[in-house]
ZANU-317133 format. One record per residue (C-alpha): x, y, z; residue in one letter; residue number from 1. Coordinates in nm, 3 decimals. Example, Ala and Ser with C-alpha at 12.3 -4.5 7.8 and 13.67 -1.06 7.14 Angstrom:
residues 2
       X       Y       Z type seq
   1.230  -0.450   0.780    a   1
   1.367  -0.106   0.714    s   2
end
This chain:
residues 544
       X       Y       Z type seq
   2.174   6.531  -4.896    x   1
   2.545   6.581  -5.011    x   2
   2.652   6.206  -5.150    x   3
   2.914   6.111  -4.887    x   4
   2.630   6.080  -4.648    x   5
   2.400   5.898  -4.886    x   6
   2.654   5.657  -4.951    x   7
   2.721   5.607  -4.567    x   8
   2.353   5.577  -4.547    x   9
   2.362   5.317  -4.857    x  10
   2.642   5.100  -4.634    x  11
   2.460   5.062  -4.292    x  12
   2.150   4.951  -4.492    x  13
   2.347   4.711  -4.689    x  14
   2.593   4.640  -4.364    x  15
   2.219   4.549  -4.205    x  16
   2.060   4.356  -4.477    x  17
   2.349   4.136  -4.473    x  18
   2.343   4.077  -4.111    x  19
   1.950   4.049  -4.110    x  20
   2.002   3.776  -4.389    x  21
   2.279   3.614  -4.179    x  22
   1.963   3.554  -3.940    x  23
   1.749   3.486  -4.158    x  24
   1.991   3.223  -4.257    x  25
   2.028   3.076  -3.951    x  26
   1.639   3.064  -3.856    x  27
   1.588   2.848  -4.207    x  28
   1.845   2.619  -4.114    x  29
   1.720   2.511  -3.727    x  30
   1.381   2.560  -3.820    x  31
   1.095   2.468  -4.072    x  32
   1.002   2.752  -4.225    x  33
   0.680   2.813  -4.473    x  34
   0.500   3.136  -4.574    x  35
   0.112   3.152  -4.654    x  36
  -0.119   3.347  -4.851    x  37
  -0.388   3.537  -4.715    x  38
  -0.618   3.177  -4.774    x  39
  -0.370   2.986  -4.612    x  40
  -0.193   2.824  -4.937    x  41
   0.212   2.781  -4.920    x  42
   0.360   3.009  -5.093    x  43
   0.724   2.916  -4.953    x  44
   0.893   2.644  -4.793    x  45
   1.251   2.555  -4.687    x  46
   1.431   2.306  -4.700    x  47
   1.400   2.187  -4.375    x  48
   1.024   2.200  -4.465    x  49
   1.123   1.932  -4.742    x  50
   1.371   1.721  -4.540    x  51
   1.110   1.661  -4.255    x  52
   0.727   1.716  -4.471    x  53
   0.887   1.480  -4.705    x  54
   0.698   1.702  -4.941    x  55
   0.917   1.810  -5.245    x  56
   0.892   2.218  -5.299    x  57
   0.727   2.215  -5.617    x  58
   0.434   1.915  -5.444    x  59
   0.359   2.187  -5.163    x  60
   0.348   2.515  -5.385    x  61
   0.001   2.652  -5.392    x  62
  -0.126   2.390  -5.173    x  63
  -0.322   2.460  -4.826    x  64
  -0.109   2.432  -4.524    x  65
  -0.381   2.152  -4.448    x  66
  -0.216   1.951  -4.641    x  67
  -0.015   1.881  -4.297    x  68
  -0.307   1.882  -4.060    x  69
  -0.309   1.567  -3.826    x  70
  -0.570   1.579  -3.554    x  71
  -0.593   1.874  -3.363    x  72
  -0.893   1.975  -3.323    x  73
  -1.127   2.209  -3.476    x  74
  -1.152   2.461  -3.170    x  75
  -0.736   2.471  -3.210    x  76
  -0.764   2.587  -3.534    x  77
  -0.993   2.842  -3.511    x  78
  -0.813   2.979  -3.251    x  79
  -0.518   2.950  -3.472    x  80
  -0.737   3.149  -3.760    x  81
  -0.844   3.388  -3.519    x  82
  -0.565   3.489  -3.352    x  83
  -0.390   3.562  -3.701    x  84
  -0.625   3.757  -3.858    x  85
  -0.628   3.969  -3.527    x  86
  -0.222   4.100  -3.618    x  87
  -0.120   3.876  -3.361    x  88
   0.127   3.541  -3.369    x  89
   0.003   3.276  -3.294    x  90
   0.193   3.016  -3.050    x  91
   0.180   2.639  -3.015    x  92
   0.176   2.265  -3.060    x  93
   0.098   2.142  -3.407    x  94
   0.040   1.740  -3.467    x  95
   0.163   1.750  -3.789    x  96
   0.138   1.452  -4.110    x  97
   0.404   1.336  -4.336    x  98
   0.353   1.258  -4.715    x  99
   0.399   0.891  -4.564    x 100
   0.100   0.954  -4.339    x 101
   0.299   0.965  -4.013    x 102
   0.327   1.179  -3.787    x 103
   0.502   1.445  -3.642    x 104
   0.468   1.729  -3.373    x 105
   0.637   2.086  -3.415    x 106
   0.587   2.414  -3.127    x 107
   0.506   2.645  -3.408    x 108
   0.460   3.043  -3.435    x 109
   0.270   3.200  -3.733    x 110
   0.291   3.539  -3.761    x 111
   0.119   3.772  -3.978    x 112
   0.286   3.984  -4.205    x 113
   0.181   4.384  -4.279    x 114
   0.244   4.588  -4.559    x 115
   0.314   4.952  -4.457    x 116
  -0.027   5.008  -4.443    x 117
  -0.073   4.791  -4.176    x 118
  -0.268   4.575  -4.380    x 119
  -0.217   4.159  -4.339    x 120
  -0.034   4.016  -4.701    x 121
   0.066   3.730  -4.618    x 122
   0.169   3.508  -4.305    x 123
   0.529   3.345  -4.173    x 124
   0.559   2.990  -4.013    x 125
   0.861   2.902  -3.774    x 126
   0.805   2.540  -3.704    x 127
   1.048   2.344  -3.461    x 128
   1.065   1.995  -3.454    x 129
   0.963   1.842  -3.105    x 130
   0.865   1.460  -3.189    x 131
   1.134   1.320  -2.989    x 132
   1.043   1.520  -2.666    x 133
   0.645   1.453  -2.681    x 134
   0.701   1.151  -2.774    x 135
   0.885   1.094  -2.441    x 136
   0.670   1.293  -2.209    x 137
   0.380   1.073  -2.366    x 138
   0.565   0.762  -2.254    x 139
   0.593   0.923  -1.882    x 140
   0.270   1.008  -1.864    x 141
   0.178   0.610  -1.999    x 142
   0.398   0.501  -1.732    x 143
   0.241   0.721  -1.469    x 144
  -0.104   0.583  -1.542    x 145
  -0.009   0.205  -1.625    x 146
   0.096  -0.063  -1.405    x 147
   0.402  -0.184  -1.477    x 148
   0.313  -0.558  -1.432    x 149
   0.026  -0.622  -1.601    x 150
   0.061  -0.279  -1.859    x 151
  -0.365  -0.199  -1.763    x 152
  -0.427   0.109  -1.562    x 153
  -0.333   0.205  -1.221    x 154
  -0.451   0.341  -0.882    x 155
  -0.320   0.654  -1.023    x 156
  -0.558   0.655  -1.299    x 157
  -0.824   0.523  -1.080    x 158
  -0.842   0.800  -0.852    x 159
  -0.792   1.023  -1.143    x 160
  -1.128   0.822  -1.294    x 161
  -1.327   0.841  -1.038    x 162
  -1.310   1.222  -0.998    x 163
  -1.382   1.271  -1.399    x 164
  -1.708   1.021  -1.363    x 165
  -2.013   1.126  -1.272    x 166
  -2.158   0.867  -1.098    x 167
  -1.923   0.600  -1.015    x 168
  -1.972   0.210  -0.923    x 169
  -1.673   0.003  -0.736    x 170
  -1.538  -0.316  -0.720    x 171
  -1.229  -0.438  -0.561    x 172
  -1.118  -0.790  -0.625    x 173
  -0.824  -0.935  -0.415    x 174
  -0.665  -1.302  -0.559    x 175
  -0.692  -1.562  -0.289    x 176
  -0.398  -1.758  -0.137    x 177
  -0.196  -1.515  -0.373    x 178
   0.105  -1.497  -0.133    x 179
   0.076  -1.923  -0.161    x 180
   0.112  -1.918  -0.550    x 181
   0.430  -1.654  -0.482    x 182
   0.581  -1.894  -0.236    x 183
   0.530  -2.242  -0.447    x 184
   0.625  -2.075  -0.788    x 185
   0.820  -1.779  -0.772    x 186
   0.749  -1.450  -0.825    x 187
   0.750  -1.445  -1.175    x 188
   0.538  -1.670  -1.196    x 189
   0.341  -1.517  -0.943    x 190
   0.358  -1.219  -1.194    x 191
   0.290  -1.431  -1.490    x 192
  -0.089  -1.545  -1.317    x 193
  -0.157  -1.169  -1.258    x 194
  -0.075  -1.059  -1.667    x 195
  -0.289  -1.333  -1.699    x 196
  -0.580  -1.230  -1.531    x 197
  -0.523  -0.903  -1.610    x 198
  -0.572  -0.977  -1.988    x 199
  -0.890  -1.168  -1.938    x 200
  -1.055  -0.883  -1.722    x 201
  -0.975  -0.677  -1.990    x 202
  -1.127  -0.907  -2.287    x 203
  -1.452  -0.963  -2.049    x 204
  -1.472  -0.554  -2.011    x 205
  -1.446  -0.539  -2.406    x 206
  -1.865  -0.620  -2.317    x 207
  -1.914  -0.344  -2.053    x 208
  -1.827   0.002  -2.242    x 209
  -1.858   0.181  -1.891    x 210
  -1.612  -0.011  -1.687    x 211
  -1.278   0.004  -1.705    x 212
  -1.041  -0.225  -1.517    x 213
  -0.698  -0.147  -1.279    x 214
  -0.456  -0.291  -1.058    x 215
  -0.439  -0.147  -0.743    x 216
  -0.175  -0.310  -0.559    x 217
  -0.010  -0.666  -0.530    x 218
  -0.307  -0.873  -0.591    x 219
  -0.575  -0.666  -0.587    x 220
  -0.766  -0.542  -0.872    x 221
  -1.012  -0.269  -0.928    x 222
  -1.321  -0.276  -1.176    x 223
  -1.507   0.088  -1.146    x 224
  -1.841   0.160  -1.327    x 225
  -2.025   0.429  -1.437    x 226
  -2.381   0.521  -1.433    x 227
  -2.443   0.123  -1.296    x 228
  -2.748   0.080  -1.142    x 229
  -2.630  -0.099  -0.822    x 230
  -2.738  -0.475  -0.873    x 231
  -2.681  -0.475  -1.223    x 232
  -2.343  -0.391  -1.176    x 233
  -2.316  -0.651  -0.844    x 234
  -2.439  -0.886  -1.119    x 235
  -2.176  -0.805  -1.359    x 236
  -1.884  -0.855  -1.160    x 237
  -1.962  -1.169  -1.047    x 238
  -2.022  -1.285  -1.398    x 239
  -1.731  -1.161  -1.540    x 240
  -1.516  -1.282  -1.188    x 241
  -1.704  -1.621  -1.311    x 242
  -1.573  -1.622  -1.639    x 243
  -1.195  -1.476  -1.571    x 244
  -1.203  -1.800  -1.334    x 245
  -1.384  -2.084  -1.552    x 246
  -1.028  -2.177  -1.698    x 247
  -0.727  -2.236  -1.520    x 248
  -0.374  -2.040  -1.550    x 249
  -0.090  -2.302  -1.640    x 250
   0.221  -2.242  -1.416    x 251
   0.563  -2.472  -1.429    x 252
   0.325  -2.698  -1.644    x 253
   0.039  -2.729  -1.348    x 254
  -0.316  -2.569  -1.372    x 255
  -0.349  -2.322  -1.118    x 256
  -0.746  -2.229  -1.084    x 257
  -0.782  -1.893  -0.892    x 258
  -1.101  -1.759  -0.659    x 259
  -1.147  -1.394  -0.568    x 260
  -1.289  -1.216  -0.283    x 261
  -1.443  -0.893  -0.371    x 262
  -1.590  -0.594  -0.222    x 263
  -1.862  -0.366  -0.339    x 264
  -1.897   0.035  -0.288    x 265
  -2.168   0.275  -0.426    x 266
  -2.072   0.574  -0.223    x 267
  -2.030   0.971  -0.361    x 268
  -1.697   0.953  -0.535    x 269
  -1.548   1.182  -0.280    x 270
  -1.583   0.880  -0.048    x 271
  -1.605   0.587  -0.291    x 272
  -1.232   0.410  -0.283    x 273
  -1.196   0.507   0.095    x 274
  -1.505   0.374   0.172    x 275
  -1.439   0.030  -0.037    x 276
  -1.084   0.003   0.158    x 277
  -1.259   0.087   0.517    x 278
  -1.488  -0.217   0.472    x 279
  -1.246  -0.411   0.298    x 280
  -0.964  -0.360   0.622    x 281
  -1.241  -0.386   0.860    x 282
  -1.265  -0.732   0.800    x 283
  -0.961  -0.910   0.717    x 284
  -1.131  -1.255   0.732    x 285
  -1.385  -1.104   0.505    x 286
  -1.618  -1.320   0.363    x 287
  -1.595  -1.357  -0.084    x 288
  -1.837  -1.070  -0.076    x 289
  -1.898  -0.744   0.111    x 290
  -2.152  -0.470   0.014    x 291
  -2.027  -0.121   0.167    x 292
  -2.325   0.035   0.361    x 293
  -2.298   0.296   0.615    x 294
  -2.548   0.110   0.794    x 295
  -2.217  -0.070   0.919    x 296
  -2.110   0.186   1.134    x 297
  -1.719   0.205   1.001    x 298
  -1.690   0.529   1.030    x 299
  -1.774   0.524   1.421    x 300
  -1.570   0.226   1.487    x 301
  -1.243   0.438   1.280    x 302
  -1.366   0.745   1.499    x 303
  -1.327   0.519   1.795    x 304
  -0.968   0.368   1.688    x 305
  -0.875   0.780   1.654    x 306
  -1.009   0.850   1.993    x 307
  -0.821   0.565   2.130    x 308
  -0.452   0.678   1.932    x 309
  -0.492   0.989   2.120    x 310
  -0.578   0.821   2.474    x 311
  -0.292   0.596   2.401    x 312
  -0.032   0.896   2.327    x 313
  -0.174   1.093   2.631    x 314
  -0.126   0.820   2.875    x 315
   0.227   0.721   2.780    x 316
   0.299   1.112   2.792    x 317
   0.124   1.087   3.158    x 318
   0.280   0.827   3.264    x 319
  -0.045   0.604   3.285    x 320
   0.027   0.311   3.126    x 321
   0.111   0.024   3.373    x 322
   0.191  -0.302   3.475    x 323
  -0.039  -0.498   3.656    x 324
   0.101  -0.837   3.820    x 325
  -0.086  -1.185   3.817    x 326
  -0.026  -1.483   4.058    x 327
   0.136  -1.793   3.893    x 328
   0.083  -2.120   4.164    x 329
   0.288  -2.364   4.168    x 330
   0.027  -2.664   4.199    x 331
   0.330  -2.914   4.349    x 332
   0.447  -2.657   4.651    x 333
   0.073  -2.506   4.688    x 334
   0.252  -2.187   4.707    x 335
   0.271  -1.869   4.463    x 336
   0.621  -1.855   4.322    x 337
   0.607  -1.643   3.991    x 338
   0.382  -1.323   3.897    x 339
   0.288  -1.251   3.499    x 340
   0.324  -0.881   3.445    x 341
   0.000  -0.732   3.220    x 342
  -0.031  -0.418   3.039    x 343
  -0.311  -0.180   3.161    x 344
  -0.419   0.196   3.052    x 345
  -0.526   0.435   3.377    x 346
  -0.800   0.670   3.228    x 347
  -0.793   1.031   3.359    x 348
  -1.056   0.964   3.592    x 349
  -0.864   0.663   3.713    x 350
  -1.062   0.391   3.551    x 351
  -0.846   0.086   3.454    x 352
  -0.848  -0.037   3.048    x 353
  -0.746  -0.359   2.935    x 354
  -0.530  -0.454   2.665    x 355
  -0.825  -0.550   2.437    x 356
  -0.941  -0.210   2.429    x 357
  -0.624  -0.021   2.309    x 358
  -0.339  -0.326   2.243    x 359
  -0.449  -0.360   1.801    x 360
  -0.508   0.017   1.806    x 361
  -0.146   0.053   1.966    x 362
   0.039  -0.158   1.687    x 363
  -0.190   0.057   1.446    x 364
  -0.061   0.351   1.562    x 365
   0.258   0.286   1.569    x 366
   0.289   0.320   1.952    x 367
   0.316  -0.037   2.084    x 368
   0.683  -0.067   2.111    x 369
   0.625   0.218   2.325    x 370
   0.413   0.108   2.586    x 371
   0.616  -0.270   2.590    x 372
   0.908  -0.048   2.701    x 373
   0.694   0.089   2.988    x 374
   0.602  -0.258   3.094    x 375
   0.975  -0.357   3.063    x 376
   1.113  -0.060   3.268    x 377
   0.848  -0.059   3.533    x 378
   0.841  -0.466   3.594    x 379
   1.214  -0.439   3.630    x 380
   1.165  -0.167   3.877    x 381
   0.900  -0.309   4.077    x 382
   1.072  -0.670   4.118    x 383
   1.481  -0.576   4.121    x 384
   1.414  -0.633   4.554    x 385
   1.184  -0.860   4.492    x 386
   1.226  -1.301   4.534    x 387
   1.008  -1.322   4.294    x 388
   1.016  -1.482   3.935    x 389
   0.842  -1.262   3.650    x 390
   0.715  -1.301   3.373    x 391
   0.650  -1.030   3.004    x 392
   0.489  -1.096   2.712    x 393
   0.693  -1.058   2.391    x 394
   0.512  -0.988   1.982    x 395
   0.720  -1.087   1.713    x 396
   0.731  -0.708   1.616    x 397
   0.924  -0.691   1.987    x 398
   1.175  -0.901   1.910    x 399
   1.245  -0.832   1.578    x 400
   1.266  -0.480   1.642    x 401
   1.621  -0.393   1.663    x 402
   1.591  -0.086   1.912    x 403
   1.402  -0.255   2.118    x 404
   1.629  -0.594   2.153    x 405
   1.925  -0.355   2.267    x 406
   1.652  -0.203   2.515    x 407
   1.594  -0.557   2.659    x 408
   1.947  -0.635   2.660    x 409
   2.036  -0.268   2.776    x 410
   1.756  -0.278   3.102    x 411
   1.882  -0.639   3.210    x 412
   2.264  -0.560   3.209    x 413
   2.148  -0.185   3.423    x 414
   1.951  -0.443   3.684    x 415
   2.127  -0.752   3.644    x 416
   1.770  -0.945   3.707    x 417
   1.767  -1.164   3.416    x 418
   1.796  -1.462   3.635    x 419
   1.410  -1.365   3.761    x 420
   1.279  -1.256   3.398    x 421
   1.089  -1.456   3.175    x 422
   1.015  -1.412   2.887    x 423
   0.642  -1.517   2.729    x 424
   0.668  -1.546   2.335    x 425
   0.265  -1.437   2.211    x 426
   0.209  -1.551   1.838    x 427
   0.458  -1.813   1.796    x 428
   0.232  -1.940   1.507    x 429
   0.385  -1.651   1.306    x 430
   0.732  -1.696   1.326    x 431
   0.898  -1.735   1.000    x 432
   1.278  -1.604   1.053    x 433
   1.372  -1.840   1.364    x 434
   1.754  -1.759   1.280    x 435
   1.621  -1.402   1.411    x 436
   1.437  -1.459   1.713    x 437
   1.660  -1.747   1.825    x 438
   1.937  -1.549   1.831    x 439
   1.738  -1.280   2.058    x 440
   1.618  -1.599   2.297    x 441
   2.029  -1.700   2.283    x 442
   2.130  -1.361   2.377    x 443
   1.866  -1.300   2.695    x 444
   1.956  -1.650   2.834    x 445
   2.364  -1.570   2.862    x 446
   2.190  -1.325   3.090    x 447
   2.022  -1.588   3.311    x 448
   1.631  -1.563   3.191    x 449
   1.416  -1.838   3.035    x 450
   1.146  -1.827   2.770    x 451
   0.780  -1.938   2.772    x 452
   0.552  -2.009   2.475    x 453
   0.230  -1.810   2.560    x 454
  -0.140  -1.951   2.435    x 455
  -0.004  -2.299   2.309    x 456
  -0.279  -2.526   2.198    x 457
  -0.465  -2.229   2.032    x 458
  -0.447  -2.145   1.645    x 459
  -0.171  -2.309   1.462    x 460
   0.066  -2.376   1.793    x 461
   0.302  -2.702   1.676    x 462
   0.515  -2.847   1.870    x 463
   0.800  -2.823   1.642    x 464
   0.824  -2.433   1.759    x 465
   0.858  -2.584   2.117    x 466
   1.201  -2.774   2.009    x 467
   1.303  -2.502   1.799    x 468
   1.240  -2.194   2.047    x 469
   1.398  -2.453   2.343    x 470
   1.149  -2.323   2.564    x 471
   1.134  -2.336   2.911    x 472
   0.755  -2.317   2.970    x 473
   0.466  -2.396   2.783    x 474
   0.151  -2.180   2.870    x 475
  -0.151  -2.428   2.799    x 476
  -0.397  -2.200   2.628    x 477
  -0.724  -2.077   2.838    x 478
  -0.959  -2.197   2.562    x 479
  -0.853  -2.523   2.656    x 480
  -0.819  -2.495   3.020    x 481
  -1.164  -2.347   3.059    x 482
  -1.391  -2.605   2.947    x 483
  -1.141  -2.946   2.956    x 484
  -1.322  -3.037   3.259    x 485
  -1.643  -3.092   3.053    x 486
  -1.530  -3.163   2.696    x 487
  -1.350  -3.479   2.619    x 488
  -1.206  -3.312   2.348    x 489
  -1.041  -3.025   2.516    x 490
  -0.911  -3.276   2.818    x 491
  -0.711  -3.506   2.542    x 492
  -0.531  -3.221   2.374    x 493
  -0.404  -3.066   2.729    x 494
  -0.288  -3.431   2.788    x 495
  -0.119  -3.462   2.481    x 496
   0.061  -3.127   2.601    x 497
   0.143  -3.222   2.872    x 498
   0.283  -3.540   2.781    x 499
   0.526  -3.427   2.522    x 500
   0.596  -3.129   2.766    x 501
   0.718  -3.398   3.027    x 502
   0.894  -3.557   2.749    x 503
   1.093  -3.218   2.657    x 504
   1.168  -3.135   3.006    x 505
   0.947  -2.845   2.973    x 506
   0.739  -2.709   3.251    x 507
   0.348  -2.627   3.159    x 508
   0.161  -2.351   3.319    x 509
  -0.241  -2.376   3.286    x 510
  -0.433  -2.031   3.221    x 511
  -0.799  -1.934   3.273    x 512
  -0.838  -2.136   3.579    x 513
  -1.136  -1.946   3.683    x 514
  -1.286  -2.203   3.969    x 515
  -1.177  -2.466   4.213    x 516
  -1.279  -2.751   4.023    x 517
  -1.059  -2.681   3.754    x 518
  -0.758  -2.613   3.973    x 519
  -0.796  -2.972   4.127    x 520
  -0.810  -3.098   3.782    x 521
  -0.473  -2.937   3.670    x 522
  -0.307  -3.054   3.989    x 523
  -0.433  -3.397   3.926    x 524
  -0.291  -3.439   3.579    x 525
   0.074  -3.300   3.691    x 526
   0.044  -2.924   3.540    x 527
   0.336  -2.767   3.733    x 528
   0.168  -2.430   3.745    x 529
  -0.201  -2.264   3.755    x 530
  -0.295  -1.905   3.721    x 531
  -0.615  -1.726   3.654    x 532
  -0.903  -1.549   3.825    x 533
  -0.930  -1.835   4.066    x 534
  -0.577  -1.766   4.217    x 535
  -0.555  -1.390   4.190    x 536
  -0.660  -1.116   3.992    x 537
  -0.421  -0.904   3.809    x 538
  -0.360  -0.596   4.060    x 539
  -0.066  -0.332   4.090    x 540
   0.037  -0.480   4.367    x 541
   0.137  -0.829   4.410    x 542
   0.003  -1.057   4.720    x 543
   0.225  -0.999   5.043    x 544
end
């Protein structure tokens, strides 16, 4: 080979090397770099290696790279060992220890190194710090599992438990009067009481190594077994719900002792927290303790709420939900002067439904507002020619629903028949907001109609709502009506209605009068108006 070329030849492999080093160079300093011997013992280390190892060069010379081992596992390792030995690199996370015992994490590659035989001499570690980032997606996946509140697990990590258990036990324990201890202290404090709690279920659990304890939502807790035998686990909960309670949680200074109600399911895990829910939603006035059992038929009475969502969809699409109309007599005229208009469903083979059958399934459905804005419509239709006053139930979810309140208002400006419409307020007991609904009741009487409290006397009906709602009409509630003639009881609370009524300047309207006996009663005591089976039975049509 004449020498020019040789010496060209001599450049490009120095020009090379020098650009290979500049790598080389740049690898050491954004990475931790080692080299091992064919047992594994550092032969080489950088000074990155150093700076983060805190291991000088001359204390990690001839020592095993194990001298940096954390706690992977075994299997990792000989996969690691494995891998290496095969010719190939090796790829992945590495906890790794400091001389000062903590720890760190690098994404490493070892690769083995081959002399031109193809034989392995000795192997290359590129290490890359990572502490910072798995130290970050450990926090999010903390924070995915743990409840924020109380910092013990979550229904996230419940579900996720009750798929890796084999045989799982559940309890779920709601607070009682929770929303009562929110209201009176705040809810921090309200917050405060469930840290609390959570804290002692978690120091009574320290005794049951195969239950583990969760917050679920709000107030409600979660305490999920495994491999229980059924009453010893019933058993447990209730002593450790006995112990959590035996002392009581100091709020603004006061002792606040808390009770639980609780609900019990031993179902396959597929079905277990569904199954504990379904029971637990079943029955909101449930009693402090209910045993899941398919002997109680839930799943046919949710089949039956399904088949009912559907009938309820297909009739409003069909146009077969109706008003039907009910007398209102006016016992001082003896004539009928007012109609109440009542929701009914019209089956495909013409059979008429009730409210009770489809009303709660409605609201569950999400298809209530719906079918009040049938009623609306339709009543409006059916008595715009008509000298007739009328009368349509109202839910605090109708009135506070904005779309429908500029439906109301929209319907009685397109008739102009407010001055016949009135309007009968159901579940006045509820009302919180009366800012809210007064201003609806302020904006339908500009338009000429008057308001009616429906079922008063029943539940939690005060008269305070009477002066606040500045009702027009009380409707005395049937429970009372029906039996007042025989109860002594029942007679002085319709008189003390009546009296204040009278008092107020507020007219009173007696339902449920289902015979003649109780008709001549009401007229006797000065009820202005009667209506019930007696008088007429709701119909589509109203008496001529």
């Amino acid at each position: 080979m004449p020498n020019f070329e040789l010496e060209e030849l001599i450049k490009e492999l120095k020009r090379e090397n020098y650009i290979l080093k500049q790598y080389y160079k740049a690898a050491e300093e954004t990475n931790i770099v080692s080299k091992g011997d064919l047992q594994g013992n550092i032969t080489y280390a950088n000074d990155k290696f150093v700076e983060v190892s805190q291991y000088s060069k001359e204390e990690a010379m001839g020592k095993p790279h194990s001298l940096l081992k954390g706690e992977d596992s075994k299997e990792k390792f000989d996969n690691l060992w494995e891998t290496i030995k095969s010719k190939k690199s090796w790829k992945g996370l590495l906890r790794n220890r400091k001389k000062d015992d903590s720890f760190y994490f690098v994404d490493n590659v070892i690769t083995p190194i081959l002399n031109e035989d193809g034989i392995i001499f000795e192997y290359i570690s590129f290490r890359h710090e990572v502490t910072d980032l798995v130290e970050k997606t450990e926090k999010l996946e903390r924070a995915l599992r743990e409840d924020i509140v109380t910092k013990i697990s979550n229904r996230f990590k419940l579900l996720e438990d009750i798929t890796a258990f084999s045989k799982p036990s559940i309890a779920i324990i709601d607070i009682v009067n929770f929303s009562l201890i929110n209201d009176l202290y705040s809810h921090k404090k309200g917050d405060k009481l469930l840290q609390t709690i959570a804290k002692r279920l978690k120091k009574e659990l320290i005794n049951y190594k195969n239950y583990s304890v969760y917050r679920v939502h709000s107030d409600e807790f979660a305490i999920l077994g495994n491999f229980e035998d059924r009453e010893d686990f019933i058993k447990n909960i209730k002593n450790i719900l006995k112990s959590v309670t035996k002392e009581p949680i100091k709020l603004r200074d006061k002792d606040i002792y808390v009770d639980f109600k609780y609900v019990f399911s031993f179902e396959d895990k597929k079905y277990l927290l569904e199954s504990a829910n379904m029971i637990k939603k079943h029955s909101q006035k449930f009693k402090y303790e209910i045993i899941y059992s398919k002997d109680l038929q839930l799943e046919k009475f949710y089949e039956n709420n399904r088949i009912w969502a559907v009938r309820i969809k297909n009739a409003l699409n069909d146009d077969r939900i109706v008003p039907f109309y009910q007398a209102i007599y006016n016992t001082k005229t003896k004539k009928i002067e007012k109609y109440e208009c009542l929701v009914r469903l019209i089956g495909k083979d013409g059979k008429v439904y009730s409210p009770f059958y489809f009303l709660d399934i409605a609201k569950k459905s999400r298809q209530y507002l719906l079918i009040t804005k049938k009623v609306i419509e339709k009543s409006f239709e059916y008595f715009k020619d008509k000298d007739f006053e009328f009368s349509i139930n109202l839910t605090l979810e109708d009135i506070i629903d904005k779309n429908m309140r500029e439906f109301i208002l929209k319907k009685l400006h397109e008739y102009n028949i407010g001055h016949k419409v009135v309007f009968e307020i159901v579940e006045s007991e509820e009302i919180v907001d009366f800012d809210e609904i007064n201003e609806f009741i302020a904006n339908v009487r500009e338009l000429g109609c008057k308001i009616a409290i429906d079922d008063f006397g029943s539940g939690y009906s005060n008269f305070a709502y009477l002066i606040k709602l500045k009702a027009d009409y009380i409707k005395i509630d049937g429970s009372l009506i029906k039996d007042f003639i025989t109860d002594t009881n029942y007679f002085n609370i319709v008189k003390t209605i009546l009296e204040f009524a009278k008092l107020q300047n507020i007219k009173t309207v007696a339902e449920f009068v289902s015979q003649k006996e109780i008709l001549e009663k009401v007229t006797r005591m000065g009820i202005d108006y009667a209506q019930g089976f007696y008088i007429h039975e709701p119909s589509d049509k109203i008496l001529i």
